[in-house]
C-alpha positions as CSV (number, residue, x, y, z in Angstrom):
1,X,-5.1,27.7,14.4
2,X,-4.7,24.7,16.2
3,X,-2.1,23.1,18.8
4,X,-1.2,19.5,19.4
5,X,0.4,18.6,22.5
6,X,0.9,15.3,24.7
7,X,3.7,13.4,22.3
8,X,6.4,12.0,23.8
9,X,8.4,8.6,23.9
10,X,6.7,5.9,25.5
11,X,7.4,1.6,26.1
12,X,5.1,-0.4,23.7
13,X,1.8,-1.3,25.8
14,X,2.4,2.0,27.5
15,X,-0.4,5.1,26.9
16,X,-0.3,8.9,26.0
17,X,-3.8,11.2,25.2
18,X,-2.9,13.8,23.0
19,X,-4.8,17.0,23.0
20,X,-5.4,19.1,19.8
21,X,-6.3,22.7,20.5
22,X,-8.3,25.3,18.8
23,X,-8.1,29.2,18.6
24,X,-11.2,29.0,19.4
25,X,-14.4,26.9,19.8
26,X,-15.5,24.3,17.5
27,X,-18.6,24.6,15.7
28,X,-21.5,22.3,16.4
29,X,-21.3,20.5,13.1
30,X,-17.4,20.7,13.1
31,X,-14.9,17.1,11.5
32,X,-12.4,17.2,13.6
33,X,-9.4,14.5,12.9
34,X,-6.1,13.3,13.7
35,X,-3.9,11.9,11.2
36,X,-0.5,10.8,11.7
37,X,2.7,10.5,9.3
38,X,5.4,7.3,10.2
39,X,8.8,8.3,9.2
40,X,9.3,8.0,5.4
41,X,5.8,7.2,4.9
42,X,2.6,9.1,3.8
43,X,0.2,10.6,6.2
44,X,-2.7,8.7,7.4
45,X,-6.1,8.5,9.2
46,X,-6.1,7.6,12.6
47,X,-9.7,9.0,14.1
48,X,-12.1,12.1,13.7
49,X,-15.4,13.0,15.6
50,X,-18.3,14.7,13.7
51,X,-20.6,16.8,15.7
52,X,-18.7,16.4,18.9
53,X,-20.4,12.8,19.3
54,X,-19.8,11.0,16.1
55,X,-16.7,9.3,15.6
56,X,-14.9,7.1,12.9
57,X,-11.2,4.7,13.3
58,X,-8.8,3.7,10.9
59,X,-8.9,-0.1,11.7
60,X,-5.4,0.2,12.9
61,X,-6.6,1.5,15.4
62,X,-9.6,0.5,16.3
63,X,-10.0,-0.5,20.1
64,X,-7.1,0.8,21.4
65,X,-7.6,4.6,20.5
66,X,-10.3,6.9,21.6
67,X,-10.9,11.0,20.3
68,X,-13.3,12.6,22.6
69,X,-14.2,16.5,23.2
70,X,-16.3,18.0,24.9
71,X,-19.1,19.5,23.2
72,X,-18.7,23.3,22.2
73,X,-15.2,23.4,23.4
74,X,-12.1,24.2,22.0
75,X,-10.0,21.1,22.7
76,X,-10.1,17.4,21.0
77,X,-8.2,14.7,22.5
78,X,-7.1,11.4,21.6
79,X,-6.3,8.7,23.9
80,X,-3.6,6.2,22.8
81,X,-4.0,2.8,24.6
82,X,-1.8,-0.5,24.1
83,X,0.6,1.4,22.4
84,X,2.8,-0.3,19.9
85,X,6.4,0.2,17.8
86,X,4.3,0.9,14.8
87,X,2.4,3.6,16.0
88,X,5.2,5.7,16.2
89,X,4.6,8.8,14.4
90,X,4.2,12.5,14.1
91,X,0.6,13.0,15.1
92,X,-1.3,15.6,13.5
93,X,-4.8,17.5,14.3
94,X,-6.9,18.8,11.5
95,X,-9.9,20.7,11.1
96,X,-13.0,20.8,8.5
97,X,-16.7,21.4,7.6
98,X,-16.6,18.7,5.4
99,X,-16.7,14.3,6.2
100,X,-14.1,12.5,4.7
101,X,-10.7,10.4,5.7
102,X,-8.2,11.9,3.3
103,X,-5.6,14.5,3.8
104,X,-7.1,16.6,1.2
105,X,-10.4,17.2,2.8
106,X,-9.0,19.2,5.5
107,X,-7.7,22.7,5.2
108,X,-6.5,23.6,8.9
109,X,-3.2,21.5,10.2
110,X,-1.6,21.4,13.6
111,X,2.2,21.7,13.3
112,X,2.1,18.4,14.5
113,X,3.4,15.9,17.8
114,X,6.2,13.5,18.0
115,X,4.3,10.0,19.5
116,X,7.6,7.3,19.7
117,X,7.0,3.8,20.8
118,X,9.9,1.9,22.2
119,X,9.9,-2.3,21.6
């Protein structure tokens, strides 16, 4: 099971961190990802960390956000910098044992965190 919390409604340039929490600890070789889903629009990558210290961006984001953990721990997070009207979204945490950017590569979902960005 996993538990996303840190949304909330924020000025653009403004920051949040979500955190995405486990049942219980992450395994070693564990994807971890957050996707998000705009309203009336698909879902999308954002980020994911492999192995607790490998990490991958959706170019969107690239340079403004930052997923970290801590290795062997429970909790991901996901630091939102520079924030803009665009990334609003409901932000979602997912878990698998297998690489890959697409929704269908992951089997456990968050129930997911509102992230709005005012102009």
């Amino acid at each position: 099971q996993l538990v996303e919390s840190g949304g909330g409604l924020v000025q653009a340039g403004g920051s949040l961190r979500l955190s995405c929490t486990a049942s219980r600890r992450f395994y070693t070789s564990a994807v971890v990802a957050w996707f998000r889903q705009p309203p009336g629009k698909e879902r999308e990558f954002v980020a994911l960390t492999r192995s607790f210290d490998r990490t991958t961006y959706a170019d969107t984001v690239k340079g403004r956000f930052t997923i970290s953990s801590l290795t062997g721990g429970n909790t991901i997070y996901l630091q939102m910098n520079s924030l803009k009207p665009e990334d609003t979204a409901v932000y979602y945490c997912a878990h698998s044992s297998r690489y890959g950017l697409d929704v269908q590569t992951y089997g456990t979902w968050g129930q997911g965190t509102q992230v709005t960005v005012s102009a």
